[in-house]
RODO-2510 file (C-alpha; in nm, 4 decimals, decimal comma):
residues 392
     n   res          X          Y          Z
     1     x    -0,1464    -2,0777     0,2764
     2     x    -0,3224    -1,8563     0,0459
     3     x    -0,1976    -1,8156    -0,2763
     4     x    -0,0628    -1,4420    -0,4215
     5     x    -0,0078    -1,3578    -0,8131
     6     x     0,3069    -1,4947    -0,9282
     7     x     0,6256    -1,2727    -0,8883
     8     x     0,7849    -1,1208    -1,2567
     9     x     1,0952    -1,2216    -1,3560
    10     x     1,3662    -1,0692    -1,2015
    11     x     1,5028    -1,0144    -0,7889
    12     x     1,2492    -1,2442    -0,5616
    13     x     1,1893    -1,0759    -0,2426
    14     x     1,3383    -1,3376     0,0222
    15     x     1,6348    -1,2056    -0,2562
    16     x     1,5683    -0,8477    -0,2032
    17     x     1,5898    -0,8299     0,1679
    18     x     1,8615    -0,7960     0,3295
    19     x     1,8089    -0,7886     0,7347
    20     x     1,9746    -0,4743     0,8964
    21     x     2,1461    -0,5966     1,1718
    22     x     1,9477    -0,4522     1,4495
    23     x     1,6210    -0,6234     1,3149
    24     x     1,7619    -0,9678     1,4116
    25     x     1,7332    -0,8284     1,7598
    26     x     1,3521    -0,7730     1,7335
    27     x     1,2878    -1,1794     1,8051
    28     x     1,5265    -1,2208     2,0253
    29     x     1,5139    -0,9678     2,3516
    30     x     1,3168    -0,7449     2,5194
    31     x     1,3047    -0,3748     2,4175
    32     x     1,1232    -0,1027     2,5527
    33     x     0,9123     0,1054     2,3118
    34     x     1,1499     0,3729     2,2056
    35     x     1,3937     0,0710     2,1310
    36     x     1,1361    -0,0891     1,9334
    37     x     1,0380     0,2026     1,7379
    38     x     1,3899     0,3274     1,6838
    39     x     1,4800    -0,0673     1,5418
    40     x     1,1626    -0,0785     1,3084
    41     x     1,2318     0,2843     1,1578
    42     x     1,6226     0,1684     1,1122
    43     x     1,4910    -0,1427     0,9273
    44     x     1,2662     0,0461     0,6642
    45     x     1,5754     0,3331     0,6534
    46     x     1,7791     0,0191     0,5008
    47     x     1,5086    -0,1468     0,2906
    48     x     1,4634     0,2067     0,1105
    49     x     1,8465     0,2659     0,0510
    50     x     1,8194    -0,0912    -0,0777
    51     x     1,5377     0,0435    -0,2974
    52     x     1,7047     0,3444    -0,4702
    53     x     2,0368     0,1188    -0,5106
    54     x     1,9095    -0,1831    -0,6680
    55     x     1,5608    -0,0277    -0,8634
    56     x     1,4459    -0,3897    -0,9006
    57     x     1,3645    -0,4103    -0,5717
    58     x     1,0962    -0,1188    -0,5910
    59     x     0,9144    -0,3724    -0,8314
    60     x     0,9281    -0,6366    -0,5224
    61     x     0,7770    -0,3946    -0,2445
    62     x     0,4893    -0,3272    -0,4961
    63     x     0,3979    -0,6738    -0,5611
    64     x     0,4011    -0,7119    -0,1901
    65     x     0,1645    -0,4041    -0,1517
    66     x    -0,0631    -0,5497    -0,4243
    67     x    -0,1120    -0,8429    -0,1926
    68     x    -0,0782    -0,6556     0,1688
    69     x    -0,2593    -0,3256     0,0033
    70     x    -0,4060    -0,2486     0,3326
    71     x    -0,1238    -0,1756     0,5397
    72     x     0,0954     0,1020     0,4535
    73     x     0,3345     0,0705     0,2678
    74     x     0,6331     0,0655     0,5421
    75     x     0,4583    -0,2021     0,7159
    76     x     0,4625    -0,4012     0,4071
    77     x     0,7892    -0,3092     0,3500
    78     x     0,8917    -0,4198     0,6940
    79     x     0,6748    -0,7875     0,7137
    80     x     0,8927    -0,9063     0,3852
    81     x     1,1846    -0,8351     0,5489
    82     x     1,1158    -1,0327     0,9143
    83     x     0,9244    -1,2940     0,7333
    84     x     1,2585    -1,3355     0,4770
    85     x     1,5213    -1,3000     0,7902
    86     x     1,3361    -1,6290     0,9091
    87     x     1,3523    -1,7783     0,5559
    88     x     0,9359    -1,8276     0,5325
    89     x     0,7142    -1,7267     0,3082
    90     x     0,5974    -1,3616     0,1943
    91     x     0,3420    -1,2091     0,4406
    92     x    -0,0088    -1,3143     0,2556
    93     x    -0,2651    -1,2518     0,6246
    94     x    -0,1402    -1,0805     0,8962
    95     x    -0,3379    -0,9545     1,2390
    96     x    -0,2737    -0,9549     1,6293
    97     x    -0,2602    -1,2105     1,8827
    98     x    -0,6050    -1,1535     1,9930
    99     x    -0,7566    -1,0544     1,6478
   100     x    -0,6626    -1,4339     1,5192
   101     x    -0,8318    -1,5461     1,8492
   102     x    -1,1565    -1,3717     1,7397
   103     x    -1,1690    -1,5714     1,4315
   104     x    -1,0848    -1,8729     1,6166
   105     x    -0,7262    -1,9779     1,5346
   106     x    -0,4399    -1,9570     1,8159
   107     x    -0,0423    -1,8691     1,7011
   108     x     0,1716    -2,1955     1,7311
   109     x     0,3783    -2,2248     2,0243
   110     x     0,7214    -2,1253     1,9569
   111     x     0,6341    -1,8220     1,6568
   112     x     0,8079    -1,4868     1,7097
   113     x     0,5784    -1,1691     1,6060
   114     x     0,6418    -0,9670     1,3469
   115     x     0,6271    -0,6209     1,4206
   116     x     0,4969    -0,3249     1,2601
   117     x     0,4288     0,0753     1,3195
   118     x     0,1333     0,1887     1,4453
   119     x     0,0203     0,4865     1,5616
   120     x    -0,0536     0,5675     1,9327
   121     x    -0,4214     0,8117     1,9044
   122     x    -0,6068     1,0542     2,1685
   123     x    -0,9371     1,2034     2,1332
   124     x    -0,8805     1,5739     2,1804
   125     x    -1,1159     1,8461     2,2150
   126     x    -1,1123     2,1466     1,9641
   127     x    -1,2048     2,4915     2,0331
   128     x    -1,1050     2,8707     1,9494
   129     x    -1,0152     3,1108     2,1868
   130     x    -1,1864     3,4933     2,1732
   131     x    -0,9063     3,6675     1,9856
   132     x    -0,9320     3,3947     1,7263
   133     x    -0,6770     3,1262     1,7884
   134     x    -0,6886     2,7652     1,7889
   135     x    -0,6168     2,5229     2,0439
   136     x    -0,6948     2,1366     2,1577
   137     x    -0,6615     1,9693     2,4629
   138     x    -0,7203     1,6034     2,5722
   139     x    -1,1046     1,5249     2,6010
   140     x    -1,2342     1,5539     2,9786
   141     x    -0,9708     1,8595     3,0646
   142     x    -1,1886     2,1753     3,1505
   143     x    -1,2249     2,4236     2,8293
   144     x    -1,0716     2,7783     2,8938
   145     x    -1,3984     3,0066     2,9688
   146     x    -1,5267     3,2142     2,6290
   147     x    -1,4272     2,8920     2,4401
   148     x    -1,5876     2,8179     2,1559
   149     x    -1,7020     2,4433     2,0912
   150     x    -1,5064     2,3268     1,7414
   151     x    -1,5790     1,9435     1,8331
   152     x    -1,3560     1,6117     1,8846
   153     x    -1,1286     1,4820     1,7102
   154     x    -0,8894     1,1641     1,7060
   155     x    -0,5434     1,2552     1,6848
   156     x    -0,2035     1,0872     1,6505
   157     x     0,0005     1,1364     1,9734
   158     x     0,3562     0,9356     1,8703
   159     x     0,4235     0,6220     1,6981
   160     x     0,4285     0,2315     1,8630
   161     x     0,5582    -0,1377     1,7848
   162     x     0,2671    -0,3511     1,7361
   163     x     0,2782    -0,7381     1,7600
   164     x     0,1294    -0,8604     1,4487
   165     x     0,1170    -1,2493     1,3265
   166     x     0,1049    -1,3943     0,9869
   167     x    -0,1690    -1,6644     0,9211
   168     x     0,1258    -1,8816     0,8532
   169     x     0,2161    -1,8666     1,1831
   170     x    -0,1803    -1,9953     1,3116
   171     x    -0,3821    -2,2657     1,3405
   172     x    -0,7738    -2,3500     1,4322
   173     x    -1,0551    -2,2777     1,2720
   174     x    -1,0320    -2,2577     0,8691
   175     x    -1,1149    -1,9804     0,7069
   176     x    -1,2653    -1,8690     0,3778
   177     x    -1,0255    -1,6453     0,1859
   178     x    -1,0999    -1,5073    -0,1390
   179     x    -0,7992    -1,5817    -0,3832
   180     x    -0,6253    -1,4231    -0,6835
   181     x    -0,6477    -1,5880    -0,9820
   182     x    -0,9495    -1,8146    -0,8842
   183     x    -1,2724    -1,8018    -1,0534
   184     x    -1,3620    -1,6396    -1,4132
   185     x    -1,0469    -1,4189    -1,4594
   186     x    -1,0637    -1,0498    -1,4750
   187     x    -1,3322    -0,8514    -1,6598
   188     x    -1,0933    -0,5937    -1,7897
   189     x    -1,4670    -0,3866    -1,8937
   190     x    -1,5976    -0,4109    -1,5243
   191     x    -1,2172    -0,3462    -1,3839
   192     x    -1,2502    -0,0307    -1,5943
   193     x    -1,5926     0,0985    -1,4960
   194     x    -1,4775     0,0441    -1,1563
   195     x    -1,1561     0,2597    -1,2262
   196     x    -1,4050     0,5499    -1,3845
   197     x    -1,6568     0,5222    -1,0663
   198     x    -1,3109     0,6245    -0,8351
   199     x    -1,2306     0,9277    -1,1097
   200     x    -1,5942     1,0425    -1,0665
   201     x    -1,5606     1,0365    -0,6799
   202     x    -1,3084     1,2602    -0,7313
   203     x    -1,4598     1,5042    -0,9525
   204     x    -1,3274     1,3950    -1,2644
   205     x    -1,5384     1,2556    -1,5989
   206     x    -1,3550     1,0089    -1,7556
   207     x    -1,3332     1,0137    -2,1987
   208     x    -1,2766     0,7666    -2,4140
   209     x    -1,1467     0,9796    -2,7133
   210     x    -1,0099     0,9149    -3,0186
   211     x    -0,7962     1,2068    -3,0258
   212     x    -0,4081     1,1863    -2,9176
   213     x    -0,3039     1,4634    -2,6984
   214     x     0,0594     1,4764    -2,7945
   215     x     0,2135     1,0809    -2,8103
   216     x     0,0503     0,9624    -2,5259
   217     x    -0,2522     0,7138    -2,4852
   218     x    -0,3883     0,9187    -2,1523
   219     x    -0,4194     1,2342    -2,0593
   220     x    -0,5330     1,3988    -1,7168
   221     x    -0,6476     1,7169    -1,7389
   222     x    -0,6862     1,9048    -1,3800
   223     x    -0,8537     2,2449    -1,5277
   224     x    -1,1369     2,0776    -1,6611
   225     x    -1,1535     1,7683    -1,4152
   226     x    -1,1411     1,5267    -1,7012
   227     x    -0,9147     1,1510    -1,7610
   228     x    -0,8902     1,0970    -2,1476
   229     x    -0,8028     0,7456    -2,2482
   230     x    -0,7645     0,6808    -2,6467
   231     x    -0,9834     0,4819    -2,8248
   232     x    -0,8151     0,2812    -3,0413
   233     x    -0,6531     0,1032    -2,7648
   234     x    -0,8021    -0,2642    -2,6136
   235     x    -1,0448    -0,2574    -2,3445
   236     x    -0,7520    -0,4152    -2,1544
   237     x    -0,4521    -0,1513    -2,2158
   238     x    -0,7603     0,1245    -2,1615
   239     x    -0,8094    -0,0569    -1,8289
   240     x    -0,4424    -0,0147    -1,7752
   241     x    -0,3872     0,3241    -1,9132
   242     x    -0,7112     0,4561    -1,6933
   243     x    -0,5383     0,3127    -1,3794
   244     x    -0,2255     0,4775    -1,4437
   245     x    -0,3934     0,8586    -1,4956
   246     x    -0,5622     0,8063    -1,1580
   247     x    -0,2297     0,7981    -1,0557
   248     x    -0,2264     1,1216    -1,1021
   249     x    -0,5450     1,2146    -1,0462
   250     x    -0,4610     1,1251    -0,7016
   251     x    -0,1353     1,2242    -0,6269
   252     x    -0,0575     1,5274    -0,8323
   253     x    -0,3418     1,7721    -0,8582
   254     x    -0,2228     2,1573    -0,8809
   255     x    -0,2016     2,1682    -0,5031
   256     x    -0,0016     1,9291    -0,4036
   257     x     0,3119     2,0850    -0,3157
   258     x     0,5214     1,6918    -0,2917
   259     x     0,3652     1,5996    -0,6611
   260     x     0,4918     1,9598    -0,8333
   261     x     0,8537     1,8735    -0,6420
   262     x     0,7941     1,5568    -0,8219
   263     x     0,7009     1,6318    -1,1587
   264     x     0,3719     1,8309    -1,2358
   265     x     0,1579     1,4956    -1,4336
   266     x     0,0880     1,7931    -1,6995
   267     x     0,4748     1,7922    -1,7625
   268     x     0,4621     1,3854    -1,7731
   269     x     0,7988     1,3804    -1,6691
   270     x     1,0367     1,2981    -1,3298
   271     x     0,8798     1,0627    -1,0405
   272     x     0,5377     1,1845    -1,0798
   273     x     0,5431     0,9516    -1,3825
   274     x     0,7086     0,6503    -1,1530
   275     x     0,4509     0,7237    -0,8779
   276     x     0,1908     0,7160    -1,1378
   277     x     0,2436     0,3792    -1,3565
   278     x     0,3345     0,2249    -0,9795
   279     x     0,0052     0,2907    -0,8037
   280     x    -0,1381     0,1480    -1,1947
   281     x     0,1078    -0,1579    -1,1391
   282     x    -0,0072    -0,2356    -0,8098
   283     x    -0,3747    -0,1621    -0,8521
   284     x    -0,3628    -0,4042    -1,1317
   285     x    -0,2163    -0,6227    -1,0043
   286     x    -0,4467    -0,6782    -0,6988
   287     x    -0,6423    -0,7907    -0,9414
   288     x    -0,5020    -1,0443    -1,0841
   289     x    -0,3197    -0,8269    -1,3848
   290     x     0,0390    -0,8788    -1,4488
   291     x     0,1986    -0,5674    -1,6238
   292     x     0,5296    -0,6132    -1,5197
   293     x     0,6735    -0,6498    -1,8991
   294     x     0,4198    -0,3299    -1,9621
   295     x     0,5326    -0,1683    -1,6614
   296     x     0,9010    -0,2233    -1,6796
   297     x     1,0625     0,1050    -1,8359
   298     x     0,8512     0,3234    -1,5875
   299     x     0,9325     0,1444    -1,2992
   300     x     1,3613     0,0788    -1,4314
   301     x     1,3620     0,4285    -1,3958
   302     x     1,2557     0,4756    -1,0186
   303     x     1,6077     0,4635    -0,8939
   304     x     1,7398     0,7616    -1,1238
   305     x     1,4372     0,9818    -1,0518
   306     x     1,4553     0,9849    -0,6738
   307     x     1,7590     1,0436    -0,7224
   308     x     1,7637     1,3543    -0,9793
   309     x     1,4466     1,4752    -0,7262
   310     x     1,7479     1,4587    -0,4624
   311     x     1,9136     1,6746    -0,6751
   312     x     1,6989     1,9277    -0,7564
   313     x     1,5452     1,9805    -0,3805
   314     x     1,9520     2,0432    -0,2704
   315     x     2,0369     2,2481    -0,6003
   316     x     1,7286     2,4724    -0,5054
   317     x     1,7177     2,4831    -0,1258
   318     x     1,3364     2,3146    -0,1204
   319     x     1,1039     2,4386     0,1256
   320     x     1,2327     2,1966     0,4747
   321     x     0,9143     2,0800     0,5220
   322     x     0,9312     1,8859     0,1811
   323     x     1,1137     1,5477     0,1807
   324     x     1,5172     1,6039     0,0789
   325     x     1,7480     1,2702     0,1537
   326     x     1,6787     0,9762    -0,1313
   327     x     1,5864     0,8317     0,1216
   328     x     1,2406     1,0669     0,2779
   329     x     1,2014     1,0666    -0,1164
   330     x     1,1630     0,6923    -0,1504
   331     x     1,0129     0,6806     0,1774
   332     x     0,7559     0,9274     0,0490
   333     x     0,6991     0,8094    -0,2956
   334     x     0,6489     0,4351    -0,1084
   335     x     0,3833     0,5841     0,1388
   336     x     0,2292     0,8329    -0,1559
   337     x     0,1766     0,5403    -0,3943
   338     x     0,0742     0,2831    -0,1601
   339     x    -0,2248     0,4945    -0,0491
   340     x    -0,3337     0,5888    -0,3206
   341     x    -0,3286     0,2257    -0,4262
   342     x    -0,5847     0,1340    -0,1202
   343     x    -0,8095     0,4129    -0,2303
   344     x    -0,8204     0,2781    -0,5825
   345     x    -0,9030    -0,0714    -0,4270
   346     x    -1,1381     0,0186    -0,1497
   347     x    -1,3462     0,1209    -0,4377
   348     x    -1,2757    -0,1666    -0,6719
   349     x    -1,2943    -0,4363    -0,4304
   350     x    -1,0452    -0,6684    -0,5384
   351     x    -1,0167    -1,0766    -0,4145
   352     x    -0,8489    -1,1457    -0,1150
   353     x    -0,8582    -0,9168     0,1858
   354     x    -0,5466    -0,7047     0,1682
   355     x    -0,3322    -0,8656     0,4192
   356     x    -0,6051    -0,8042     0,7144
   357     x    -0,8313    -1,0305     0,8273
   358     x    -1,2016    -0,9264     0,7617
   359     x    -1,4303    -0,8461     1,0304
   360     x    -1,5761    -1,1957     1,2182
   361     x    -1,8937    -1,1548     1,1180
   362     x    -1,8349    -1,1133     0,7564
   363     x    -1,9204    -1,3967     0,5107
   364     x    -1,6315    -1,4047     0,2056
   365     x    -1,8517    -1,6884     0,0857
   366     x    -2,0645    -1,4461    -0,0983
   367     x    -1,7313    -1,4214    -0,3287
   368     x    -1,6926    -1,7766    -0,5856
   369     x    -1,3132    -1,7025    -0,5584
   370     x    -1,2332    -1,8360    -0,2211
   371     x    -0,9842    -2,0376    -0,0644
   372     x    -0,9988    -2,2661     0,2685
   373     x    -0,7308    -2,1906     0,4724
   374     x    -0,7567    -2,4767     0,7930
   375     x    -0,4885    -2,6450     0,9966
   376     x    -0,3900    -2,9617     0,7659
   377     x    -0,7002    -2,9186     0,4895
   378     x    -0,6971    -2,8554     0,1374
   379     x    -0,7322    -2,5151     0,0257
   380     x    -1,0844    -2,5480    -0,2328
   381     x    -1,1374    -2,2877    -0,4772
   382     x    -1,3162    -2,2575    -0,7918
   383     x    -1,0271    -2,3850    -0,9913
   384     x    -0,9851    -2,7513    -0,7824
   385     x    -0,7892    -2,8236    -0,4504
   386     x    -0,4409    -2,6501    -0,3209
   387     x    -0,2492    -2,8390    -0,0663
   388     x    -0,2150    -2,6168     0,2291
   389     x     0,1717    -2,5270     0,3606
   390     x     0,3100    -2,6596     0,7149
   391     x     0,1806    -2,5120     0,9873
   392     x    -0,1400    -2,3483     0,7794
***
């Protein structure tokens, strides 16, 4: 199987999941959709009240998401805890029936899919009416006369449960996956230049200063679109501190009505600052970089900040629309950070694939830190041989 960055001390996640009942039920009987659906959403509802009791646990779902960084962070949420009910391994490779088929491996007789949410889409056509308003319809349907043209557009329709495997569960033809920890190490310079290229995407010019703006080694500053990272800190820590103010680049600009309910990043305060060092923490560690022990007061605070958001939103009657229960909090702190993560790491281009499988025609050889994954071979990397797992 491939191999992920080892876990940090503390809860491990077959330890952190604990199966709601009705998830059992997902292997063993037929459901329609809606059953599906209303199972999986039950399932994450329990893993995030899990979350905000037992704040280690937030630490587990984001080493997950560091491996699995390009599914949501629900889905990852909800692979630990079906691969953990069935006491295997964490979810390292995961596609559908007829995705592994493309790449020329077959699911053993006898697995059970996992199952995750997906969303059901139509292509809709745009247009706006002559006094001005706005409307869509499916693409094909006849446009109401004096219509103007606005274009197509892909929209989600409702949610679905969709079959998914884990490479654990195949066998056939071996493939080449790049590996964590394989190969030179991390170049904590490169890491960072990377870091600065996603800042400058996003408008912002990235300082290394020796200057302290109050007590704290970085500083995002959204009137003048600029990251400041001291100077007298080591190209690693700058690496880490950089990572943890796109954070907020990302997720709390003046705008964003969910990061001010949060904790404005200007204020450095609240779960702006969790949702901040987390997307650093995962980011990181896609690549390779353990800051758990770094990481740890930011992210032993999780628990208490959903909860004094919780708080607040009740004590001041938040706009509806925002997210209330500890629960929609955690649920959107989880989804919040974990994209923001895969936008950091679409750039950076960490090793491995993010938990999908890449496209067939791509060639991972081109990376030196790769991994064989075949039924019954050796897994060869740049650091020697690793004996595959049953079934791999």
């Amino acid at each position: 199987m491939a191999v992920v960055a080892p876990r940090g001390e503390g809860v491990s996640r077959s330890e952190a999941q604990d199966p709601a009942p009705a998830m059992v039920a997902l292997g063993q009987s037929r459901m329609t959709p809606e059953e599906r659906i209303s199972v999986l959403t039950e399932g994450l509802h329990t893993i995030l009240e899990l979350a905000v009791e037992s704040p280690s646990h937030w630490q587990v779902l984001l080493d997950a998401s560091a491996t699995l960084w390009r599914y949501s962070g629900g889905n990852v949420a909800l692979l630990m805890m079906q691969m953990a009910q069935r006491g295997t391994d964490e979810p390292t490779l995961v596609a559908g029936y007829k995705e592994w088929e493309r790449h020329g491996r077959t699911v053993l007789k006898g697995e059970h899919a996992l199952w995750v949410i997906a969303p059901c889409t139509a292509r809709m056509q745009e247009f706006t009416l002559p006094d001005g308003t706005r409307q869509r319809i499916p693409v094909g349907e006849k446009v109401p006369r004096g219509a103007v043209d606005d274009g197509k557009k892909t929209v989600i329709t409702g949610w679905r449960g969709q079959a998914v495997f884990d490479v654990s569960q195949t066998q056939g033809k071996p493939l080449l996956v790049p590996r964590v920890g394989a190969g030179p190490g991390v170049d904590a310079s490169q890491l960072f230049g990377s870091l600065a290229e996603v800042a400058r995407r996003h408008g912002f010019e990235v300082h290394v200063d020796a200057a302290q703006y109050g007590l704290t080694s970085g500083y995002t500053d959204f009137a003048k679109h600029r990251v400041q990272v001291g100077a007298w800190l080591s190209t690693e820590e700058r690496t880490a501190v950089l990572a943890h103010e796109l954070g907020h680049v990302l997720l709390h600009g003046p705008d964003d009505a969910v990061g001010r309910l949060y904790g404005s990043s200007a204020d450095h305060r609240g779960l702006a600052e969790v949702e901040a060092e987390s997307v650093a923490y995962t980011v990181l560690r896609a690549h390779g970089i353990d800051r758990g022990p770094q990481s740890a007061s930011y992210l032993a605070g999780w628990a208490d900040a959903v909860i004094e958001t919780e708080t607040g939103v009740l004590a001041e009657g938040a706009n509806r629309k925002l997210p209330a229960s500890r629960v929609d909090i955690a649920k959107s702190v989880l989804g919040r950070v974990t994209a923001a993560s895969k936008g950091i790491l679409e750039v950076t281009h960490p090793p491995g694939f993010g938990g999908k499988v890449p496209a067939v025609d791509a060639d991972p050889r081109l990376n030196p830190a790769v991994s064989y994954i075949g039924l019954g071979q050796p897994a060869v990397s740049a650091d020697g041989p690793t004996i595959m797992g049953p079934g791999v």
